[in-house]
N, CA, C and O atoms as CSV, one atom per row, in Angstrom:
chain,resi,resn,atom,element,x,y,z
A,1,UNK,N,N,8.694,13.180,1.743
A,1,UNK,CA,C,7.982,12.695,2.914
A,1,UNK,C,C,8.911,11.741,3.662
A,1,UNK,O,O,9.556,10.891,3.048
A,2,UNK,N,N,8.981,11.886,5.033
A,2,UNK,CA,C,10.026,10.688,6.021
A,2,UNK,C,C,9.128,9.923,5.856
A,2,UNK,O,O,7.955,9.944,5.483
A,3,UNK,N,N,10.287,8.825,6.393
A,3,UNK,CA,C,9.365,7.722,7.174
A,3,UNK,C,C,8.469,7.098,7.578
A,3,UNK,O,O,7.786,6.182,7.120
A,4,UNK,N,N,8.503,7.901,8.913
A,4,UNK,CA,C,7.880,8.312,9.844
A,4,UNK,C,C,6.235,8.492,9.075
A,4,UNK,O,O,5.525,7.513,8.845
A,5,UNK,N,N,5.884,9.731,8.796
A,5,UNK,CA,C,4.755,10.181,7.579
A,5,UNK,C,C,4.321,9.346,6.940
A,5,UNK,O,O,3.135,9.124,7.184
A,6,UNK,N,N,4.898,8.559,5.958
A,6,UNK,CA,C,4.674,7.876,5.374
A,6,UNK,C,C,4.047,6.419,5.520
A,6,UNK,O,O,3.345,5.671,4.840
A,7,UNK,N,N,4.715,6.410,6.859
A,7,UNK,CA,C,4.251,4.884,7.512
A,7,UNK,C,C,2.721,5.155,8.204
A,7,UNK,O,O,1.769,4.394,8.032
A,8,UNK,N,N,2.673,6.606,9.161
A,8,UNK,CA,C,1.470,7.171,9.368
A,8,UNK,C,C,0.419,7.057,8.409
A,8,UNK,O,O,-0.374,6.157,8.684
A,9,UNK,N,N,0.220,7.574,7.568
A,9,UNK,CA,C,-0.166,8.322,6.206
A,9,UNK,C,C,-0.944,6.122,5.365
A,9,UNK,O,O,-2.022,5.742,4.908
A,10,UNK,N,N,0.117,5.580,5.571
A,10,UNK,CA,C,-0.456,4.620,4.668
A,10,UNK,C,C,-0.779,3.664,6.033
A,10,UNK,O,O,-0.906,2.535,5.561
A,11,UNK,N,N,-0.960,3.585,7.413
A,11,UNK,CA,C,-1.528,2.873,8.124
A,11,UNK,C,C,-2.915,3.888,7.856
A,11,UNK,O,O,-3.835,3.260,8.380
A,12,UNK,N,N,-3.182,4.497,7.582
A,12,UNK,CA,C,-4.524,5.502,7.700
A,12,UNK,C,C,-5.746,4.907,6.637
A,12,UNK,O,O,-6.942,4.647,6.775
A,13,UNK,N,N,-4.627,4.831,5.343
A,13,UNK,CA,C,-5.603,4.221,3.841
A,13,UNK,C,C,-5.621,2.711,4.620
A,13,UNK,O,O,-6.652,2.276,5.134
A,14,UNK,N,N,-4.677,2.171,4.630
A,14,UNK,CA,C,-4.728,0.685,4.645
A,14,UNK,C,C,-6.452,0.568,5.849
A,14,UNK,O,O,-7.486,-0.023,5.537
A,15,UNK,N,N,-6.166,1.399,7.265
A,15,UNK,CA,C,-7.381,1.147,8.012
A,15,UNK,C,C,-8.827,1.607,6.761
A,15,UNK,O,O,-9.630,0.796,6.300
A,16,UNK,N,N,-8.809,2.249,6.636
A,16,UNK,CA,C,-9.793,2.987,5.479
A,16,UNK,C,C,-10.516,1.776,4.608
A,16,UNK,O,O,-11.675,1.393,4.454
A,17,UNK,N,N,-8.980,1.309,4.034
A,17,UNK,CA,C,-9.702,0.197,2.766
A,17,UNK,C,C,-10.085,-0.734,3.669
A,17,UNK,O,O,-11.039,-1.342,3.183
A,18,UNK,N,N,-9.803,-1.165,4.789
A,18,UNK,CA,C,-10.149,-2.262,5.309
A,18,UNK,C,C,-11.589,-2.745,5.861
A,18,UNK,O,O,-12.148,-3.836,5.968
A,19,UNK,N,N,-12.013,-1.008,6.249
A,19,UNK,CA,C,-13.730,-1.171,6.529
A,19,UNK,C,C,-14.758,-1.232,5.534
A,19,UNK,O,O,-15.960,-1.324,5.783
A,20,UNK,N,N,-14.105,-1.165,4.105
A,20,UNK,CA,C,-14.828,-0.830,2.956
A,20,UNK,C,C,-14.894,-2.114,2.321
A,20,UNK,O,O,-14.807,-2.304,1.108
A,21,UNK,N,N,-15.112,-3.319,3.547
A,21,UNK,CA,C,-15.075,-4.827,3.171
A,21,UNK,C,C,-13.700,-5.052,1.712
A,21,UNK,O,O,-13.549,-5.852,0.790
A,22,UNK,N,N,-13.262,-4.341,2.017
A,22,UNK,CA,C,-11.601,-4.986,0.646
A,22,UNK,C,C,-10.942,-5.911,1.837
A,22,UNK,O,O,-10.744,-5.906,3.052
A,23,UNK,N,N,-10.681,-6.925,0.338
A,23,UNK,CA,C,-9.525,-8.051,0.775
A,23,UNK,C,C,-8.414,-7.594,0.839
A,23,UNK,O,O,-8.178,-6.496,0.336
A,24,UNK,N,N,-7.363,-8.389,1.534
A,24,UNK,CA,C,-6.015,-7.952,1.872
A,24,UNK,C,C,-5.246,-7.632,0.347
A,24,UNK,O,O,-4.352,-6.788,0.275
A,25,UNK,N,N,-5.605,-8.231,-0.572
A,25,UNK,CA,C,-5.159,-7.795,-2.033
A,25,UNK,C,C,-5.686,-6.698,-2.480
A,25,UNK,O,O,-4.965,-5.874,-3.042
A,26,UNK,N,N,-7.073,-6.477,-2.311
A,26,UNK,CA,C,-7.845,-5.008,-2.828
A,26,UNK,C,C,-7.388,-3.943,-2.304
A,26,UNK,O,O,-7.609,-2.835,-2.793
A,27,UNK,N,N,-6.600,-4.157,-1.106
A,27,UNK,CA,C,-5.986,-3.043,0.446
A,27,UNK,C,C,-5.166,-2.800,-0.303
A,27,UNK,O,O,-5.254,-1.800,-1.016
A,28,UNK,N,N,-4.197,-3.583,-0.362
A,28,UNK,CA,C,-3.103,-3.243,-0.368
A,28,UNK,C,C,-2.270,-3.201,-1.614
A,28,UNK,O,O,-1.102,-2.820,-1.526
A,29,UNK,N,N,-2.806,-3.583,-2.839
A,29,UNK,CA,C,-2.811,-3.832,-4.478
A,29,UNK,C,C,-2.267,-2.206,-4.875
A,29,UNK,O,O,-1.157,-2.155,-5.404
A,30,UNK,N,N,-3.000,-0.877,-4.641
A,30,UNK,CA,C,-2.344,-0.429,-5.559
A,30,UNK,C,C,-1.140,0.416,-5.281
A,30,UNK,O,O,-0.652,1.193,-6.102
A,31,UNK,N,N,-0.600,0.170,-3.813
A,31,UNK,CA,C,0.575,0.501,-3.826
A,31,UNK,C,C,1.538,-0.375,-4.557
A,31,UNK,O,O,2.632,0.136,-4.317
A,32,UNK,N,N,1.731,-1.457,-5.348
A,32,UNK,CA,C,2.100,-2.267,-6.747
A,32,UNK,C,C,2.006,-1.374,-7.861
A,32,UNK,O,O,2.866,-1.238,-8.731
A,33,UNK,N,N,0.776,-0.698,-7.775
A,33,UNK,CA,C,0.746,0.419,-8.963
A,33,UNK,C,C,1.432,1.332,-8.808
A,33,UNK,O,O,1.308,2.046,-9.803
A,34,UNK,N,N,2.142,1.770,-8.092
A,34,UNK,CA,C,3.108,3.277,-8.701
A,34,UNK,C,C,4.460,2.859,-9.281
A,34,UNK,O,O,5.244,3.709,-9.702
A,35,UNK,N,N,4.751,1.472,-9.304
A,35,UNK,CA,C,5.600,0.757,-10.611
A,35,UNK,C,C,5.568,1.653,-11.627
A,35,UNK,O,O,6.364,2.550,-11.906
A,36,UNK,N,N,4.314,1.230,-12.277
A,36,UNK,CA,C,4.251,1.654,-13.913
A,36,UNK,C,C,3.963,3.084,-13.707
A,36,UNK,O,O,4.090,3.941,-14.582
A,37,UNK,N,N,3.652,3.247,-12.752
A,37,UNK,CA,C,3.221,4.860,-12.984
A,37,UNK,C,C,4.212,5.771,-12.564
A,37,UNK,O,O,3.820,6.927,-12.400
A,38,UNK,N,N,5.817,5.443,-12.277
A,38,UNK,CA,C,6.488,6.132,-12.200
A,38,UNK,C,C,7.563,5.805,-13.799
A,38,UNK,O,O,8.197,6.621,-14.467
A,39,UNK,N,N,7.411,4.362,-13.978
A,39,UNK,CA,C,7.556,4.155,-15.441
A,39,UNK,C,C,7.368,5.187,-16.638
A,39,UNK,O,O,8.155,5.700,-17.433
A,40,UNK,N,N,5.981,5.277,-16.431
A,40,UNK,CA,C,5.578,6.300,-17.132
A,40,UNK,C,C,5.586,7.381,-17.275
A,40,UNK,O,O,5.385,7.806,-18.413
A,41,UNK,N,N,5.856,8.445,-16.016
A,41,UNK,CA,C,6.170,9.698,-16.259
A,41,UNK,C,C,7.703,9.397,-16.169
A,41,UNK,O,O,8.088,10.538,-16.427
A,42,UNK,N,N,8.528,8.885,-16.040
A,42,UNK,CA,C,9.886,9.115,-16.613
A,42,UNK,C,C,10.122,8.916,-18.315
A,42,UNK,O,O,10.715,9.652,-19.102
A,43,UNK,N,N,9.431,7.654,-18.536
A,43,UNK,CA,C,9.246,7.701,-20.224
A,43,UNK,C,C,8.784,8.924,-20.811
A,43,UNK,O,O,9.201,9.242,-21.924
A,44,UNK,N,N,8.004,9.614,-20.218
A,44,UNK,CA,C,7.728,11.158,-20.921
A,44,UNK,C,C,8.503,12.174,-20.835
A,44,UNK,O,O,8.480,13.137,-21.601
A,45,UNK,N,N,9.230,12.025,-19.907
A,45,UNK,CA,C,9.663,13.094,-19.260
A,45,UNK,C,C,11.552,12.678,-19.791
A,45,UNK,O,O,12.386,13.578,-19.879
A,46,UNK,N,N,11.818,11.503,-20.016
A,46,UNK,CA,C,13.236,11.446,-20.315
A,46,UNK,C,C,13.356,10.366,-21.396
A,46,UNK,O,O,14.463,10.084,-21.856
A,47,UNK,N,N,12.292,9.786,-21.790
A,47,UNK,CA,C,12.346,8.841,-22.903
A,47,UNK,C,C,12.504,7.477,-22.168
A,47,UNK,O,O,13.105,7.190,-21.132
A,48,UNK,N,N,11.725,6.683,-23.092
A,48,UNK,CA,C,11.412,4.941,-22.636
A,48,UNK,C,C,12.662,4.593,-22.647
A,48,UNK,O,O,13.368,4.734,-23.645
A,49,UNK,N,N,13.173,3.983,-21.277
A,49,UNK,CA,C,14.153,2.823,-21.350
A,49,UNK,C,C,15.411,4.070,-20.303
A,49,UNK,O,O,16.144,3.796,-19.353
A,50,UNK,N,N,15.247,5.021,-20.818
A,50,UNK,CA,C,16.601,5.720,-19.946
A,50,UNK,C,C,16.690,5.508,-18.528
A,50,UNK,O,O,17.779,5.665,-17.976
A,51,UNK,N,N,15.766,5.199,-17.931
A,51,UNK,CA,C,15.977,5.190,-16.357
A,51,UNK,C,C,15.561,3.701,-16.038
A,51,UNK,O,O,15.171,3.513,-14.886
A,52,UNK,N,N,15.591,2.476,-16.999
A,52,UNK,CA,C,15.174,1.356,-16.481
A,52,UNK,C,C,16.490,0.744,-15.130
A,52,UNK,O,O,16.465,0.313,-13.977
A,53,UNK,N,N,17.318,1.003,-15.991
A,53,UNK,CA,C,18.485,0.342,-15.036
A,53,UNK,C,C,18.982,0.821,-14.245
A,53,UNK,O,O,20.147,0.475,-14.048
A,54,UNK,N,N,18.255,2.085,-13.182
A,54,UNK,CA,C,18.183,3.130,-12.211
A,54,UNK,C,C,17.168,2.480,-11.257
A,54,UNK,O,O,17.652,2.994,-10.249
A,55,UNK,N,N,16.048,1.689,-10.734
A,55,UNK,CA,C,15.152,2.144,-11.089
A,55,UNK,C,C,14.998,0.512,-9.581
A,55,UNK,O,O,13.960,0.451,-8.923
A,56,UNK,N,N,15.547,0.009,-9.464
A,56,UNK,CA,C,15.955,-1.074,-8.574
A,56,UNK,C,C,15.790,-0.838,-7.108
A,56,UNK,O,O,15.246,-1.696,-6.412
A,57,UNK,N,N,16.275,0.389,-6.557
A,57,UNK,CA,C,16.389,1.001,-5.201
A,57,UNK,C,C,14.804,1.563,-4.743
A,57,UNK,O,O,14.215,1.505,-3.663
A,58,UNK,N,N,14.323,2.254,-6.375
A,58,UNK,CA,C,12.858,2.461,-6.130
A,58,UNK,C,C,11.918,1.488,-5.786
A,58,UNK,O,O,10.983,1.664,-5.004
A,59,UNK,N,N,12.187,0.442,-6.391
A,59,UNK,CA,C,11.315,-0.922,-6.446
A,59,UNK,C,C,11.101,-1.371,-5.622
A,59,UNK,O,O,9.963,-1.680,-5.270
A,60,UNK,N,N,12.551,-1.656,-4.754
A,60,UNK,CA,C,12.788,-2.085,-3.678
A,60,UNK,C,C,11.708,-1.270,-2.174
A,60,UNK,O,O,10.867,-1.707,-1.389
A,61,UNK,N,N,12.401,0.158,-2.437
A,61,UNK,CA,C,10.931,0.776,-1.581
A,61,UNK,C,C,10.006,0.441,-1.234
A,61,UNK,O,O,9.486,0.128,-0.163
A,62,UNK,N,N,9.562,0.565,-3.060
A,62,UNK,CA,C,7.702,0.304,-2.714
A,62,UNK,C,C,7.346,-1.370,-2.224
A,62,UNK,O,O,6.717,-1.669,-1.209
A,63,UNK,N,N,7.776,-2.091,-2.970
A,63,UNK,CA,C,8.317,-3.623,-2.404
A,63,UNK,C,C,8.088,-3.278,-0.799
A,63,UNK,O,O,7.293,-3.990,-0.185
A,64,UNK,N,N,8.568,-2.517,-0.309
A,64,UNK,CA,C,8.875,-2.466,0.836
A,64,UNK,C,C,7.242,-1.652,2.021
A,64,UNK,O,O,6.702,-2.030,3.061
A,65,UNK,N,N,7.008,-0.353,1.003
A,65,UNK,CA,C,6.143,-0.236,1.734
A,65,UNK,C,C,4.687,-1.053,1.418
A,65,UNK,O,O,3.696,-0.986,2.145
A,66,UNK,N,N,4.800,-1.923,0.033
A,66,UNK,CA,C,3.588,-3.230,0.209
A,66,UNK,C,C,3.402,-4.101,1.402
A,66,UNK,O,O,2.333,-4.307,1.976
A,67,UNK,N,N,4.576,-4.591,1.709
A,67,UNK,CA,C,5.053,-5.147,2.688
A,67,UNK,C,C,4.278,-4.826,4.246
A,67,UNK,O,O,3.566,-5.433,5.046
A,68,UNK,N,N,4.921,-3.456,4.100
A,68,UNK,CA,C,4.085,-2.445,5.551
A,68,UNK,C,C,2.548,-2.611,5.489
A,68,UNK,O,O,1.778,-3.165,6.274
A,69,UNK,N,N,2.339,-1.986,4.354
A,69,UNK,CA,C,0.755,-2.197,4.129
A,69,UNK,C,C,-0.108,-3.208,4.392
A,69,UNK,O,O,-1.309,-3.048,4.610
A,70,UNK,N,N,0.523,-4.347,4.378
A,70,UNK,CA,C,0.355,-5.681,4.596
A,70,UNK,C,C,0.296,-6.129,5.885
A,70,UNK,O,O,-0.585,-6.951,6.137
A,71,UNK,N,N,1.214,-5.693,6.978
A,71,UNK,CA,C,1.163,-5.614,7.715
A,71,UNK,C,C,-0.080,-4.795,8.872
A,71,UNK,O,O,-0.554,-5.288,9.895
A,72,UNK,N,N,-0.417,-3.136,8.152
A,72,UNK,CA,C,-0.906,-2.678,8.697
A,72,UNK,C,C,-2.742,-3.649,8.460
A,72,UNK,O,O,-3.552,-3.956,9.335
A,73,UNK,N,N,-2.788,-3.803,7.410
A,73,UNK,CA,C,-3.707,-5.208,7.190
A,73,UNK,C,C,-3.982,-6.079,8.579
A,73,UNK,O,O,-4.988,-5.942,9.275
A,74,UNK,N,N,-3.382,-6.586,8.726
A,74,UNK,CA,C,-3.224,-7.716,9.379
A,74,UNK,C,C,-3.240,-7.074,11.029
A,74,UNK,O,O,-3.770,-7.792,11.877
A,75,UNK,N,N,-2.688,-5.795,11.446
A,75,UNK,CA,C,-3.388,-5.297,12.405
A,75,UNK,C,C,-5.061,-5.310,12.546
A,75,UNK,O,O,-5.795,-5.919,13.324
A,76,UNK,N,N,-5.382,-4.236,11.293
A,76,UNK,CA,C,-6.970,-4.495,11.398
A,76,UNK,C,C,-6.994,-5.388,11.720
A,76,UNK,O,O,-6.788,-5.564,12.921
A,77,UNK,N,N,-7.279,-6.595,10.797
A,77,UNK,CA,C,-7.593,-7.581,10.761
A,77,UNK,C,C,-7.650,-8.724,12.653
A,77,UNK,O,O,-8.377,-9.556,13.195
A,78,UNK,N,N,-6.531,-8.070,12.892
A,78,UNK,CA,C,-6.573,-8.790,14.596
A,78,UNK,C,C,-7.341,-7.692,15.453
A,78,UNK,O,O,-7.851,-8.074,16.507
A,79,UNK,N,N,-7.444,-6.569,15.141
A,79,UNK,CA,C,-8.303,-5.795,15.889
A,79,UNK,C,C,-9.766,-6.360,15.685
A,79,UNK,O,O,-10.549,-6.646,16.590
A,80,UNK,N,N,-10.057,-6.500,13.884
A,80,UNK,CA,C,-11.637,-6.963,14.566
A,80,UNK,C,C,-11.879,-8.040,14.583
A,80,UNK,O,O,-12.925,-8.535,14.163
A,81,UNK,N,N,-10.640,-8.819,15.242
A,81,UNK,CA,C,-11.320,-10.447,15.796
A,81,UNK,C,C,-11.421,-9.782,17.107
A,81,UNK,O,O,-12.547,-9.556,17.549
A,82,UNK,N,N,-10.431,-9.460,17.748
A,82,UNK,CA,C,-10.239,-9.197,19.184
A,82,UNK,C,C,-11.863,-8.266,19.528
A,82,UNK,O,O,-12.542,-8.629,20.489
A,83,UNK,N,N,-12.179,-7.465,18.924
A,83,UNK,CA,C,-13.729,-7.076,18.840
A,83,UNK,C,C,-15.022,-8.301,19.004
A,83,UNK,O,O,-16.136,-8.222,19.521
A,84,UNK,N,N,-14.415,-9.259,18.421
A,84,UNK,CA,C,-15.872,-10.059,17.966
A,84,UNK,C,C,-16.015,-10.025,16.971
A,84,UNK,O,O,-16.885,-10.844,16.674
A,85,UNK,N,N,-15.482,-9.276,15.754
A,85,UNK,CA,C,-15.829,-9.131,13.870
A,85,UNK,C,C,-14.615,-10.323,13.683
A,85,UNK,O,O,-13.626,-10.546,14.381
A,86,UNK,N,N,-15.100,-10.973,12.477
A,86,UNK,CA,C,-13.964,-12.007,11.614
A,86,UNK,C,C,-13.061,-11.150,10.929
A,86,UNK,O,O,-11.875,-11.472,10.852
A,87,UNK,N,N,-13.456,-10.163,10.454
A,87,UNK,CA,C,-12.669,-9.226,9.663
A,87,UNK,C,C,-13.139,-7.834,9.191
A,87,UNK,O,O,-14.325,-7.509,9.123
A,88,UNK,N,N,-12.064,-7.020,8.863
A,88,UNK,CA,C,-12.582,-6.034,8.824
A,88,UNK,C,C,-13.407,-5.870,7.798
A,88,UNK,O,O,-13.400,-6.771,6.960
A,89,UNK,N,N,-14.329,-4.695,7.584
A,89,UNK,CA,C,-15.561,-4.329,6.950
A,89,UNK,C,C,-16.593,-4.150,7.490
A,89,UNK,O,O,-16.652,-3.481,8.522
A,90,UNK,N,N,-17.809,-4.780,6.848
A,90,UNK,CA,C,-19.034,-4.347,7.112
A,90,UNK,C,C,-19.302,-3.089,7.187
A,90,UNK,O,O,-20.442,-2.962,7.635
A,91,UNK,N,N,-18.610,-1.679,6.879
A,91,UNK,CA,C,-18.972,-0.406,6.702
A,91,UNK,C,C,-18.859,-0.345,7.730
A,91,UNK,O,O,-19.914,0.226,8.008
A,92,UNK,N,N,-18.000,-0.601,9.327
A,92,UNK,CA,C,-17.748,0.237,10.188
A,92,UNK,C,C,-16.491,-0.242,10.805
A,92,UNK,O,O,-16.049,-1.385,10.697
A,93,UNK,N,N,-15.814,0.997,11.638
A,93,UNK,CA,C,-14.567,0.421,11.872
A,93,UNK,C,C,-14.177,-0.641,13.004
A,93,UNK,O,O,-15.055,-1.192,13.668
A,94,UNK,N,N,-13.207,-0.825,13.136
A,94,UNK,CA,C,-12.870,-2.838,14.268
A,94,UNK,C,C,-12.425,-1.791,15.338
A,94,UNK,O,O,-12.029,-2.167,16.442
């Protein structure tokens, strides 16, 4: 997946979680999770520990698209002041 897609693709969830009254941590938390969960299918797939010290550039990524996510957050979030809402939720969108 580019970029591009990707940045699309997770401004879409991030708006999503945001009307579903989640905090900026509940939003944006389990892109943190594909850490261990790429941990883990490499431990199966090539044995624990072989790809730890590989594994830095990936981190950095997702590090990176938390970051975005965070951001796309914080759009909502100024969209539904600029509405009149304090924040996003209440089961409908800003």
């Amino acid at each position: 997946m580019n970029a591009a897609a990707l940045a699309t693709w997770l401004d879409h969830v991030i708006r999503y979680r945001a009307v579903q009254d989640l905090d900026p941590d509940e939003a944006v938390g389990f892109v943190f999770l594909l850490k261990p969960v790429v941990r883990e299918v490499l431990a199966a797939e090539a044995g624990p520990g072989l790809w730890a010290d590989r594994l830095g550039p990936l981190d950095a990524r997702i590090d990176g698209l938390a970051l975005r996510a965070c951001e796309c957050w914080r759009r909502a979030a100024g969209a539904c002041a600029r509405s009149g809402r304090t924040k996003p939720g209440a089961g409908r969108p800003c």
